[in-house]
Phi, psi and omega in degrees: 000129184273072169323335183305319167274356181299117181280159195300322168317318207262316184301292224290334182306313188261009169285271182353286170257048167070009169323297217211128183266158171266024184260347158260050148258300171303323187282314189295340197257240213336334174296266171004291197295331195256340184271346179224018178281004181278325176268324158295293155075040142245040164238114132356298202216103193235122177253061153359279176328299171292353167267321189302312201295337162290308206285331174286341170261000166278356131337309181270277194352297179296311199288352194256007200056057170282192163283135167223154185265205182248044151215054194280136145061050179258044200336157184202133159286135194229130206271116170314031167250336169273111211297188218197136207239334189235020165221183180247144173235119174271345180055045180052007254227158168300311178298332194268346204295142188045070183233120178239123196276171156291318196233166178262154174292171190310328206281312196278355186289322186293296174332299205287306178290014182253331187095019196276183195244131181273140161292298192158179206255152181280137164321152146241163165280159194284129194018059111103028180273210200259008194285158198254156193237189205293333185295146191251139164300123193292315198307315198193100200301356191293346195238161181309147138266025170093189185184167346311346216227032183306313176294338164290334184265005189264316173319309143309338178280290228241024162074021195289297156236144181299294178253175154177180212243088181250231183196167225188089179269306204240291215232339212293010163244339186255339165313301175310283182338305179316302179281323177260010177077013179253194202255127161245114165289137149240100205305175175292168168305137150082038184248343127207156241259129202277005176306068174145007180255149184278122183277114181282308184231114160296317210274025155238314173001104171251129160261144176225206211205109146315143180188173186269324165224160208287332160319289160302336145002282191284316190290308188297328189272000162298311195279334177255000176240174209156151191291146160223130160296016179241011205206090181303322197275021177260137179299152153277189176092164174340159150275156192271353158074060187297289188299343191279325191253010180288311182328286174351134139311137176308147126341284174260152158314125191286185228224150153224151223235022169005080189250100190300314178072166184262050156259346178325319198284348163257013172307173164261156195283329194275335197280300219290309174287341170280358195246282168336303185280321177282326178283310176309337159305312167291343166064227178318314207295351188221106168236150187302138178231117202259127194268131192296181186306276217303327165307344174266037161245357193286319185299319169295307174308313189314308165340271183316290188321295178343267169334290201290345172298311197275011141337303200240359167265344176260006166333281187306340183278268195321330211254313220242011179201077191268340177280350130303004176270146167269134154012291203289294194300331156343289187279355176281324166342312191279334178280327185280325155315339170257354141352100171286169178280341168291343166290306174334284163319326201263328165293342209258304190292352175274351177301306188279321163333280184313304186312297159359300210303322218270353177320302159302312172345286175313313197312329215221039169178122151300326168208160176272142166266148178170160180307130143303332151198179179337282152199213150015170192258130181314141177288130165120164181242006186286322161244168186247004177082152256245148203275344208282076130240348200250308231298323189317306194275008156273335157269353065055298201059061180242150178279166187204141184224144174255100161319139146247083194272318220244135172210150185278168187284351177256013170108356190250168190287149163232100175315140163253124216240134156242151198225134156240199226276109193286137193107303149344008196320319211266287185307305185324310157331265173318352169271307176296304149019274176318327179277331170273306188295347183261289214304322170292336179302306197319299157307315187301334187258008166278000000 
């Protein structure tokens, strides 16, 4: 057995029942990490020792009869913008190099009470923006894996760990997923709780999640969400029970709602045809919905919140070492400085606008369809690729999960990205499921 493929689920079932130790699920992904991390470059910060010495004690936890939760000894990669009490957490960033916190963030407290194994930390882009950072695309190192949360998802593409944990301003969970072929989940807003992670945006800021499948998704984003008082924007109420209703069968076949956005017009020629041939696939089940005139302002407002936050969270970064800054963060800096506040306000009151908008939308589709990014992952290491297929619904705050459904005439993956309804997290789920499993029947009877 090639531990390496072992989906988290499928890992923690057979850590459970004594199949399999985490402490060789852990030896094998650190095997892994070393025959292509060289090549890849999607780790900050990696302690061996220090993951074997977790995976063995969750190991004695089972064998003394503890508790285990649903990620026991389960590695998960975790993106260095989320601090960390036995790593340095740097946010990619120069100004940040050796910066080490005392205590761990909210995200990594849950991992740790789920039984999960911190593996060490994910490249991130320098304070989690658009500058492109050192990681490589596992399919072709020639090309980006996207960004902000380029080492989680490359780590996950390359079986380095079955999950890991990045975050989401524009585009940075579900895009990377997209160029590197695994399923990126991003929850509704305020769904889990941003405490001890470097805040680019309170009103965009998302944490999401990697994975190989929508099923391991839903179970690791089970284990983190919940109100936290140190996190004002996380909702209260029940847990949404993701993996228990992702399983389920639909009532009905779901319904998809195909919104091309105005980002359409920068596709790429093979997504515009990998696109086609999958909605003539959903046939009836999928109809075009063309989004009114005021959505083609949400990405310049998403701009504007953008800009003037991160403005205003490195303001002291900029005053006191800006020539340590990249280029690409400068200018967003600067662009946010200028940002009036009345501009500010009008952006921050059209998210539930536009979101309003989108009601009908739901009442009549279970989830929208639409690209995850252009297409293909850009050739070249200069960019991280282009955010307009996310931004809306990262402004929104509506979830959103990224298919690796889809592939380009050069070999590389094309996300099919679905988004619902905010709060919806569950349905959203039980739809993408549903959609990988009849496109795998499909195939299988082909």
């Amino acid at each position: 057995m090639d531990l390496t493929k072992l989906g988290a689920r499928e890992a923690a079932r057979l850590i459970a029942d004594g199949e399999v130790t985490s402490e060789d699920l852990v030896t094998a992904c650190l095997e892994r990490i070393s025959a292509r991390e060289d090549e890849v470059r999607a780790w900050a910060h990696l302690q061996p020792e220090l993951a074997l010495q977790q995976a063995r004690e969750r190991d004695d936890q089972r064998s003394t009869g503890g508790p285990l939760g649903p990620l026991h000894g389960v590695p998960v990669g975790i993106k260095d913008i989320f601090d960390t009490a036995q790593w340095p957490t740097e946010n990619g960033a120069a100004l940040d190099r050796g910066r080490q916190p005392e205590t761990d963030s909210a995200v990594v407290d849950r991992l740790r009470a789920a039984g999960a194994v911190i593996m060490g930390k994910t490249v991130t882009t320098e304070y989690a923006n658009a500058c492109p950072a050192v990681t490589r695309n596992p399919h072709d190192p020639a090309h980006t894996p996207g960004g902000s949360s380029a080492g989680s998802a490359a780590a996950v593409a390359d079986g380095m760990v079955p999950l890991a944990i990045g975050s989401q301003t524009a585009g940075s969970v579900i895009r990377p997923a997209a160029f590197c072929g695994v399923v990126g989940f991003k929850p509704s807003f305020g769904r889990i709780s941003r405490a001890g992670m470097y805040l680019q945006s309170r009103r965009l800021d998302h944490v999401g999640v990697f994975a190989r499948s929508v099923i391991d998704a839903a179970v690791l984003t089970d284990a983190l969400v919940g109100h936290d008082p140190a996190d004002g924007d996380t909702v209260t109420g029940p847990a949404p029970r993701l993996a228990a209703i992702a399983v389920e069968a639909p009532p009905v076949s779901p319904t998809f709602a195909f919104a091309k956005t105005q980002a359409w017009a920068q596709r790429e020629d093979d997504l515009a045809e990998c696109f086609a041939e999958l909605t003539e696939f959903l046939g009836d089940g999928c109809i075009d919905v063309d989004l009114p005139q005021p959505f083609e302002a949400a990405i310049e407002l998403h701009r504007t919140v953008m800009h003037a936050d991160v403005a205003q969270t490195l303001a002291g970064h900029y005053q006191r070492g800006r020539d340590q800054l990249s280029k690409q963060l400068r200018q967003a800096i600067e662009s946010g400085q200028k940002v009036l506040a009345v501009d500010y306000n009008r952006a921050v009151d059209w998210m539930d606008v536009l979101g309003a908008g989108l009601a009908e939308v739901f009442e009549n589709c279970d989830a929208i369809l639409t690209p995850a990014a252009a297409g293909t992952a850009p050739l070249g290491l200069e960019t991280t690729g282009n955010p307009a297929f996310c931004s809306l619904w990262t402004y929104c705050g509506l979830p959103a999960v990224s298919l690796p459904l889809l592939q380009g005439t050069n070999g590389l993956p094309i996300g099919a990205q679905l988004v619902g309804r905010r709060g919806d997290d569950a349905r959203l789920l039980r739809t993408a499921h549903w959609l990988v499993e009849r496109l795998s029947a499909a195939d299988d009877q082909s």
